[in-house]
C-alpha atoms as a printed R data frame, in Angstrom:
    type eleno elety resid chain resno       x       y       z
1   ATOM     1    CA   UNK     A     1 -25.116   9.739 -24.277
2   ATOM     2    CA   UNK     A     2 -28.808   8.664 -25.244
3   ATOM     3    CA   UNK     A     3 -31.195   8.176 -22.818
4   ATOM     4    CA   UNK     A     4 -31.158   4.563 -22.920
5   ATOM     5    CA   UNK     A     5 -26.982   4.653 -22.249
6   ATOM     6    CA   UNK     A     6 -27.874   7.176 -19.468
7   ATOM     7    CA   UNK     A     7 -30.344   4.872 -17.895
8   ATOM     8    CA   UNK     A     8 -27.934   1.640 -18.423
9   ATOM     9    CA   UNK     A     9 -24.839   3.978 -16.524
10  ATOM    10    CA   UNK     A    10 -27.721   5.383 -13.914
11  ATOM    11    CA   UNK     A    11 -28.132   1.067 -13.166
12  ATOM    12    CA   UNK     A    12 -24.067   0.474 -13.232
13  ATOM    13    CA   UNK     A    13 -23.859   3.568 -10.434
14  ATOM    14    CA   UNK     A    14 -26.156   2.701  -8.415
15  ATOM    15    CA   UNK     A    15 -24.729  -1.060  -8.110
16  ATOM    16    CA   UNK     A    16 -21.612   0.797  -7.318
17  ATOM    17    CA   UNK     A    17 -23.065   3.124  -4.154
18  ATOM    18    CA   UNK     A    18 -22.283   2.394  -0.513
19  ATOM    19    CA   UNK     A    19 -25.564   3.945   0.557
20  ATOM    20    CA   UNK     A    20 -24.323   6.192   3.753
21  ATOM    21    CA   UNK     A    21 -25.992   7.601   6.913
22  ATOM    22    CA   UNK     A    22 -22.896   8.989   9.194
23  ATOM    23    CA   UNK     A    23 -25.539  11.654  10.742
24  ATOM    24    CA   UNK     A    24 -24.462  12.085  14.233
25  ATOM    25    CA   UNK     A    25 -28.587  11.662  15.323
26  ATOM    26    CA   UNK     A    26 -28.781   8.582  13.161
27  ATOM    27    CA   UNK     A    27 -30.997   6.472  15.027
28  ATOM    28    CA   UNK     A    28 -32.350   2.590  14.471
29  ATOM    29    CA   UNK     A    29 -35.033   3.737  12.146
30  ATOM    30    CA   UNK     A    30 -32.892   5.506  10.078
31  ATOM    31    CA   UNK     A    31 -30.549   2.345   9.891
32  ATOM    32    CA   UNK     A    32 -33.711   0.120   9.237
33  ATOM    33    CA   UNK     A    33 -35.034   2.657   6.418
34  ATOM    34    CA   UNK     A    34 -31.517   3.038   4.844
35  ATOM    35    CA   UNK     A    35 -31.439  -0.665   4.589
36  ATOM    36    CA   UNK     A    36 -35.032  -0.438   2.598
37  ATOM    37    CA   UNK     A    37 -33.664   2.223   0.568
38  ATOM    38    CA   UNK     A    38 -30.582   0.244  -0.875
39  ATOM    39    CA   UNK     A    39 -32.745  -2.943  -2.172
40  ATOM    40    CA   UNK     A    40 -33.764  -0.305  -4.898
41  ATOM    41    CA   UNK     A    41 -35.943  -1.099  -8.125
42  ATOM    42    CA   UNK     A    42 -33.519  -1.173  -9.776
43  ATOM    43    CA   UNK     A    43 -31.317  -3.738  -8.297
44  ATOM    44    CA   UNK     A    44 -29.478  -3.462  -4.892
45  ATOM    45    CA   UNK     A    45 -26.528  -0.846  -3.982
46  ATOM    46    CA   UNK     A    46 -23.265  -2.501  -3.338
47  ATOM    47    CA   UNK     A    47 -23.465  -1.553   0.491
48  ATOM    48    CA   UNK     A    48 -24.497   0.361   2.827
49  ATOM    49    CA   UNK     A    49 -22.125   2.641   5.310
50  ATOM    50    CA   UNK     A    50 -23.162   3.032   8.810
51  ATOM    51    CA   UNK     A    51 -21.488   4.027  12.440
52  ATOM    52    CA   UNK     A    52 -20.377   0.615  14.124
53  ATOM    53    CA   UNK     A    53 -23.121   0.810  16.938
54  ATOM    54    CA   UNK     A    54 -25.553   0.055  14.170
55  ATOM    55    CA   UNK     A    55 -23.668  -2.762  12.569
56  ATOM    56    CA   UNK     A    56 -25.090  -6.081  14.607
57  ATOM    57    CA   UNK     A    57 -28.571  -4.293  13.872
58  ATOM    58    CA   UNK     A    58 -28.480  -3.713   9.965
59  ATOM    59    CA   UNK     A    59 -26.682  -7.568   9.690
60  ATOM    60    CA   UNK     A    60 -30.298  -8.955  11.129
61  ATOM    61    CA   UNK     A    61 -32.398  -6.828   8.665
62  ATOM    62    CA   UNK     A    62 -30.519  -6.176   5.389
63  ATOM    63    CA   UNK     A    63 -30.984  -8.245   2.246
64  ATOM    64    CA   UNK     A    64 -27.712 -10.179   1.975
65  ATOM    65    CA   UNK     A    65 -26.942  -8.900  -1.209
66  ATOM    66    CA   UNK     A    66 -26.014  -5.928   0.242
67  ATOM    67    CA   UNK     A    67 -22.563  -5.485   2.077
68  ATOM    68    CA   UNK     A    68 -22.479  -3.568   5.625
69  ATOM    69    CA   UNK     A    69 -19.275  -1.319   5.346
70  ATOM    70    CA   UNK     A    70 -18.846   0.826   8.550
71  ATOM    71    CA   UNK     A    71 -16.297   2.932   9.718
72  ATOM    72    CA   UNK     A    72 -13.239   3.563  12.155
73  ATOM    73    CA   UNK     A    73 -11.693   6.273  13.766
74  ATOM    74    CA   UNK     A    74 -14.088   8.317  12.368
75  ATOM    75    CA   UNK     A    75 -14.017  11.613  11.744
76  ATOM    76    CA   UNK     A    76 -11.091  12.790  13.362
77  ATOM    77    CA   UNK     A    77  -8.111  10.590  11.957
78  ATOM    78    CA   UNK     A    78  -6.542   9.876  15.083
79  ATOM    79    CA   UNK     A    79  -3.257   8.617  16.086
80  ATOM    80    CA   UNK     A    80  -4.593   6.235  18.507
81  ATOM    81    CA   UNK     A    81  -3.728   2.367  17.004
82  ATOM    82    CA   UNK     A    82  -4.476   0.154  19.492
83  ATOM    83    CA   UNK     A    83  -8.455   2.130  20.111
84  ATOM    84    CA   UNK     A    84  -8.700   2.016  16.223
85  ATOM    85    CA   UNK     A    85  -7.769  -2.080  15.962
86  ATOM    86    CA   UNK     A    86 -10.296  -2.568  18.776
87  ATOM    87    CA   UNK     A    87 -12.791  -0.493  17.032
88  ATOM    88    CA   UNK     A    88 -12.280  -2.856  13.769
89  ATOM    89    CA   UNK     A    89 -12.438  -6.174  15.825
90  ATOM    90    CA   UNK     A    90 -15.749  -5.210  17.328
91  ATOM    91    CA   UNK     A    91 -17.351  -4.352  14.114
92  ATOM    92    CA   UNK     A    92 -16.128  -6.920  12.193
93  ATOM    93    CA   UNK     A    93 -17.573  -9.672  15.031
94  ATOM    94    CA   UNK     A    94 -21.011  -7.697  14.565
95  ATOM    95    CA   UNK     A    95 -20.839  -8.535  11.152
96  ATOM    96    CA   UNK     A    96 -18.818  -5.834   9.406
97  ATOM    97    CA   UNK     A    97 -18.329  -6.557   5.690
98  ATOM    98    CA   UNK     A    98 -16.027  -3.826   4.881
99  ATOM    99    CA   UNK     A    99 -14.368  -1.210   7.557
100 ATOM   100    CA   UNK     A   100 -13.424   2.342   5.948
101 ATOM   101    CA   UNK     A   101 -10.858   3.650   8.455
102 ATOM   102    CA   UNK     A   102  -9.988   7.458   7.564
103 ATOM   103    CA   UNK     A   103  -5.676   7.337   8.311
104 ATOM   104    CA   UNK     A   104  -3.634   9.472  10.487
105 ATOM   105    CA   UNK     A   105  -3.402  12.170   7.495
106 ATOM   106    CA   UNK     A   106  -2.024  14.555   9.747
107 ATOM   107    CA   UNK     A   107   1.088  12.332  10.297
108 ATOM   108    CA   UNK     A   108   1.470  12.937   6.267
109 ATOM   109    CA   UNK     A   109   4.008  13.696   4.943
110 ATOM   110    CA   UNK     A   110   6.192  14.036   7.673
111 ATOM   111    CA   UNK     A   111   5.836  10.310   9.425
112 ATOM   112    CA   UNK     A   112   4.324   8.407   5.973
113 ATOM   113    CA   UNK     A   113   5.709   5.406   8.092
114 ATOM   114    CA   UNK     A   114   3.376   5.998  11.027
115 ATOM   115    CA   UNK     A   115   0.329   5.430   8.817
116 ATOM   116    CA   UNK     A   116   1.488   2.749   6.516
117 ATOM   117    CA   UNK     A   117   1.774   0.326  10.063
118 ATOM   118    CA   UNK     A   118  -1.534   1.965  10.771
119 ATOM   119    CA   UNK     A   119  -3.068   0.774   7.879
120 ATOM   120    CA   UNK     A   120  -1.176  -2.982   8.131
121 ATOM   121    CA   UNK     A   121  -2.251  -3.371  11.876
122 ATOM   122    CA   UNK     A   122  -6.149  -2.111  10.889
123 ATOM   123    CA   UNK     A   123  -5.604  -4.685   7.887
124 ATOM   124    CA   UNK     A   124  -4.554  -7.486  10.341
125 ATOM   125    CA   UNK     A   125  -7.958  -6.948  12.425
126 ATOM   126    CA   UNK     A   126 -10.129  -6.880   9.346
127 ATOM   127    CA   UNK     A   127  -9.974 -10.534   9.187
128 ATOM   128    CA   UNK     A   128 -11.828 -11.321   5.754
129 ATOM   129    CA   UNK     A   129 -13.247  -7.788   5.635
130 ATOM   130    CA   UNK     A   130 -12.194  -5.814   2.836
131 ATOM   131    CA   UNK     A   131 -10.451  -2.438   4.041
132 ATOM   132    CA   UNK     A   132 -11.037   1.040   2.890
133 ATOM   133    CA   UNK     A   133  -8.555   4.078   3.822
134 ATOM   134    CA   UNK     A   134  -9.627   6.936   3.909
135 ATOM   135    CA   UNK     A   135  -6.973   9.524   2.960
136 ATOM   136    CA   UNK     A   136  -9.279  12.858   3.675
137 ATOM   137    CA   UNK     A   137  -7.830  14.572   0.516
138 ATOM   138    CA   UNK     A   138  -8.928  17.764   1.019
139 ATOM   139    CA   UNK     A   139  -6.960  18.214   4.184
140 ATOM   140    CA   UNK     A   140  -3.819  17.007   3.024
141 ATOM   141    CA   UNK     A   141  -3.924  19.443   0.083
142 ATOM   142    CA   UNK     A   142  -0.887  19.341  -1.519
143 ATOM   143    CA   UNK     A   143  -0.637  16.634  -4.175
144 ATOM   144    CA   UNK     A   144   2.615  15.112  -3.125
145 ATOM   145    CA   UNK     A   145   1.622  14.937   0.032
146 ATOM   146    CA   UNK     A   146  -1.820  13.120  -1.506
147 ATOM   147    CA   UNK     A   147   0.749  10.852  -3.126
148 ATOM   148    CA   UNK     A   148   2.409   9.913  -0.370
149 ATOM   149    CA   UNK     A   149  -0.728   8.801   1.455
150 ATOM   150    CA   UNK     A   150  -1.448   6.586  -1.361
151 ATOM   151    CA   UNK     A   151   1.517   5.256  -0.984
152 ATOM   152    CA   UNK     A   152   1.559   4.658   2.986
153 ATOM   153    CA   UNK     A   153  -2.027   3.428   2.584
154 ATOM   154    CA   UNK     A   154  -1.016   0.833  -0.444
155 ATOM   155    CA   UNK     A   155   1.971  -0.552   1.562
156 ATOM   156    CA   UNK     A   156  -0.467  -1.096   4.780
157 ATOM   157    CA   UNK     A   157  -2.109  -3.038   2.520
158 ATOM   158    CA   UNK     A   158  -5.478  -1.490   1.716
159 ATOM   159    CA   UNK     A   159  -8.012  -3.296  -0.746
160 ATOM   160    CA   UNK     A   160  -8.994   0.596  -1.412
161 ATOM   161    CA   UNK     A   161  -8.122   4.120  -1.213
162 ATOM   162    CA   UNK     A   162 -10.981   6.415  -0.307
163 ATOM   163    CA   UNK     A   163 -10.489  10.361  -1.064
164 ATOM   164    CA   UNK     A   164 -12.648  11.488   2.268
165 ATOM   165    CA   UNK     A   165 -14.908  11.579   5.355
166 ATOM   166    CA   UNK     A   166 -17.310  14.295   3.733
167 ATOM   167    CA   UNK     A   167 -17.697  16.060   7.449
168 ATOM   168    CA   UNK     A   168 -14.551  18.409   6.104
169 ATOM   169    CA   UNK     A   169 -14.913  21.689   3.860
170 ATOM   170    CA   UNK     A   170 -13.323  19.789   0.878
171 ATOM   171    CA   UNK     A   171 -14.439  16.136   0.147
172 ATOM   172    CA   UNK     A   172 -13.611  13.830  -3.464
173 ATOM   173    CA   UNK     A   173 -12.715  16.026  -6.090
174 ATOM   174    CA   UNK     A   174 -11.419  15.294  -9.881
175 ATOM   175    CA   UNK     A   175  -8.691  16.500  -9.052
176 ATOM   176    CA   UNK     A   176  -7.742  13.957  -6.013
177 ATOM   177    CA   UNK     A   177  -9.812  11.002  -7.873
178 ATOM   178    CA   UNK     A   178  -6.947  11.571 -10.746
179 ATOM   179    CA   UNK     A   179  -4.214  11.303  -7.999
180 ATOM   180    CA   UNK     A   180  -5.712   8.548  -5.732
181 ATOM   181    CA   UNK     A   181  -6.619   6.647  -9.265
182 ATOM   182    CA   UNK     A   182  -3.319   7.187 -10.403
183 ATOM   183    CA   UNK     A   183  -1.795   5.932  -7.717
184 ATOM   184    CA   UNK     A   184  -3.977   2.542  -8.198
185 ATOM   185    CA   UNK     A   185  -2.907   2.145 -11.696
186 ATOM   186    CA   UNK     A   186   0.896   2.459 -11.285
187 ATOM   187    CA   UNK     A   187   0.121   0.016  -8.059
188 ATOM   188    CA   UNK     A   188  -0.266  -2.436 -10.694
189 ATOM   189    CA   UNK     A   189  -2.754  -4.483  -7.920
190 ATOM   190    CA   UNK     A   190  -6.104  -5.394  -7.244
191 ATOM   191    CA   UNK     A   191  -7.072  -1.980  -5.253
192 ATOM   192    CA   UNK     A   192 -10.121   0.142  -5.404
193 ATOM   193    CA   UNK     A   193 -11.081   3.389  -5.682
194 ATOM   194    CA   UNK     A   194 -14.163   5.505  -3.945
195 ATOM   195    CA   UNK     A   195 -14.892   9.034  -3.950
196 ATOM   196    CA   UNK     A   196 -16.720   9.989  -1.044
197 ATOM   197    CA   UNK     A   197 -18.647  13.497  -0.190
198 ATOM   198    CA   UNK     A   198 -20.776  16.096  -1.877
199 ATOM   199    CA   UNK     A   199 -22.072  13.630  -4.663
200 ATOM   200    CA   UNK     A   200 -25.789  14.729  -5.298
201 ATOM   201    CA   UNK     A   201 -26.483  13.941  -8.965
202 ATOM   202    CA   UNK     A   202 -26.442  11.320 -11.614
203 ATOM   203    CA   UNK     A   203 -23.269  14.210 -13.350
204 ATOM   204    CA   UNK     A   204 -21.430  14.039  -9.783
205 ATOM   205    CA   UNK     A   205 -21.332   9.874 -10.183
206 ATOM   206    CA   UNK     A   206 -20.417  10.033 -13.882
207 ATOM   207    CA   UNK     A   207 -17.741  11.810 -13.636
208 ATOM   208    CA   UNK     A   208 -15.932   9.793 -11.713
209 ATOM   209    CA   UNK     A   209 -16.749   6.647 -13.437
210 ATOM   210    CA   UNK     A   210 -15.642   8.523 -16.332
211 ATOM   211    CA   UNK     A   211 -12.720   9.230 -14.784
212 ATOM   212    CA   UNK     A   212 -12.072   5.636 -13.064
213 ATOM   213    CA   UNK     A   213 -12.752   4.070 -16.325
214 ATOM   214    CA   UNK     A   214  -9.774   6.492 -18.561
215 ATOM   215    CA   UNK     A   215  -6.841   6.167 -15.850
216 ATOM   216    CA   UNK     A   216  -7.913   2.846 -14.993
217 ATOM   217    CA   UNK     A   217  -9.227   0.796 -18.219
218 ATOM   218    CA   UNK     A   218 -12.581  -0.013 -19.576
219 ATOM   219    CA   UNK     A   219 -14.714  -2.338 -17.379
220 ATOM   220    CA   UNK     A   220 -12.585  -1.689 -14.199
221 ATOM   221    CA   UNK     A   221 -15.539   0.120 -12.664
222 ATOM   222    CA   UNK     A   222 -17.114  -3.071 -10.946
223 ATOM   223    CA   UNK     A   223 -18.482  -2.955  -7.255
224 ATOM   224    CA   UNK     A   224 -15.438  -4.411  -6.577
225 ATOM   225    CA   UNK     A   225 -13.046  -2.050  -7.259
226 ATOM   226    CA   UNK     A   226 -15.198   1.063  -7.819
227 ATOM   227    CA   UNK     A   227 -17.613   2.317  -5.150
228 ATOM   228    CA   UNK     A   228 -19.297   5.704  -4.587
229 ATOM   229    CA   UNK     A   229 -19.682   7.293  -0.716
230 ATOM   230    CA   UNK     A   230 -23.423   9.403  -0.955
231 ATOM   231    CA   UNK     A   231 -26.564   9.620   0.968
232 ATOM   232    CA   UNK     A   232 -28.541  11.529  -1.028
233 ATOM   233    CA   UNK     A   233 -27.473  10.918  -4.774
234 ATOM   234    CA   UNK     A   234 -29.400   7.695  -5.009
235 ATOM   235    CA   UNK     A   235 -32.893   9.291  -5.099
236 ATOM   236    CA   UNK     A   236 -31.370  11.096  -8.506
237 ATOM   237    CA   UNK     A   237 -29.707   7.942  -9.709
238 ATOM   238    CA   UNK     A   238 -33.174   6.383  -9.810
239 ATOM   239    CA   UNK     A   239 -35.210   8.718 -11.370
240 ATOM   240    CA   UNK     A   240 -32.407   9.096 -14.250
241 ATOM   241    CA   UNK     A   241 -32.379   4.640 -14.535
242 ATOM   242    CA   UNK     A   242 -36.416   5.092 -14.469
243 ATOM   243    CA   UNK     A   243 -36.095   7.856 -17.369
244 ATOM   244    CA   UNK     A   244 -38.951   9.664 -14.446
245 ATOM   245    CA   UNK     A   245 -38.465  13.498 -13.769
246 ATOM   246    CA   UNK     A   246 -35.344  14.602 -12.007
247 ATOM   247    CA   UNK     A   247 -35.936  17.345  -9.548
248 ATOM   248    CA   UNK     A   248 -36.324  21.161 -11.643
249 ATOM   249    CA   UNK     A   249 -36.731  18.682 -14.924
250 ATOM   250    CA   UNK     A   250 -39.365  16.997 -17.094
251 ATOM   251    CA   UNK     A   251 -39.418  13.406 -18.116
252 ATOM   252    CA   UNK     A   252 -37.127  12.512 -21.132
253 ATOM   253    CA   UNK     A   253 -34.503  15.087 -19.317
């Protein structure tokens, strides 16, 4: 890749990142300086990500190019439907955009049921928001049982399948973005895909854009169907779409 096709991707990720702070001492003026951070030079991030208490906050303040995607039962994956629809209605009235809602992936594989009418009852509260499960890959482990939350998830109806919370030892790997894009393809619909957790550098991104665009088809990485969950990758993003120093490089890489 020359510089100039590294620079060109760098622009294509970063239109593609839901810009996250899930920090359990986020405050306002983190929210408010996220919200700076993701009308970048060079161009806008598709969204930010943000707990729901922020939501009604970032809609007055954030340039409406930019989606506000927060999340639901979140960490933990509870079992608790009724709390997690509530959770969703709230947030969407304060101006949600898109709600990630990490499943019940303990209920997988033995109850694949239970979270499919988890996902299709969160769906039903999202109103016009765009829903994002998130599977939390590197718990479930094996890939059957990574299969079979694809499935549940896909049958609730989700508009995408998310590989993780990033608060767990294991978050997106290539090996789950293969399964969870897989599962996409043979869907034969109109879902996306986002890896999510312990994506630091302009390589991390690639690869699975790389990866979205071989099981998936060229041009299917658009901002609507391919997203990327990071806090701290965008500052590396830039500097490679500048063609400025990367941290422990020189200009020109």
């Amino acid at each position: 890749m020359t510089d100039a096709e590294r620079q060109a991707r760098a622009r294509r990720l970063i239109a593609c990142l839901d810009l996250t702070n899930l920090d359990e001492d986020c405050t306002e003026a983190d929210v408010a300086a996220l919200c700076d951070r993701a009308a970048t030079p060079e161009g806008p991030t598709a969204a930010i990500c943000i707990w729901p208490r922020f939501v009604a906050f970032a809609r007055d303040r954030l340039d409406p190019a930019i989606r506000i995607a927060t999340v639901v039962n979140f960490p933990a994956g509870g079992e608790d439907v009724d709390a997690t629809v509530a959770e969703t209605r709230v947030a969407v009235a304060d101006g949600a955009e898109e709600i990630d809602l990490v499943i019940a992936y303990r209920r997988i594989p033995a109850d694949p049921h239970f979270v499919e009418t988890q996902v299709r009852q969160v769906k039903a509260a999202c109103l016009t928001a765009r829903l994002k499960t998130i599977l939390e890959t590197g718990e479930i482990g094996d890939p059957e049982a990574i299969r079979m939350a694809c499935q549940a998830a896909l049958d609730g109806g989700a508009d995408f399948l998310k590989t993780s919370t990033g608060k767990v030892a294991e978050s997106a790997t290539p090996v789950s973005a293969r399964l969870l894009l897989g599962a996409i393809a043979d869907s034969g619909r109109e879902v996306g895909f986002k890896p999510a957790g312990g994506i630091r550098r302009f390589e991390d991104a690639n690869t699975y854009f790389e990866l979205a665009e071989a099981i998936c088809g060229p041009g299917w990485t658009t901002p609507e169907r391919f997203r990327i969950g990071a806090s701290s990758v965008l500052t590396d993003l830039l500097a490679v779409a500048s063609g400025k120093a990367r941290a422990g490089e020189t200009a020109g890489y």
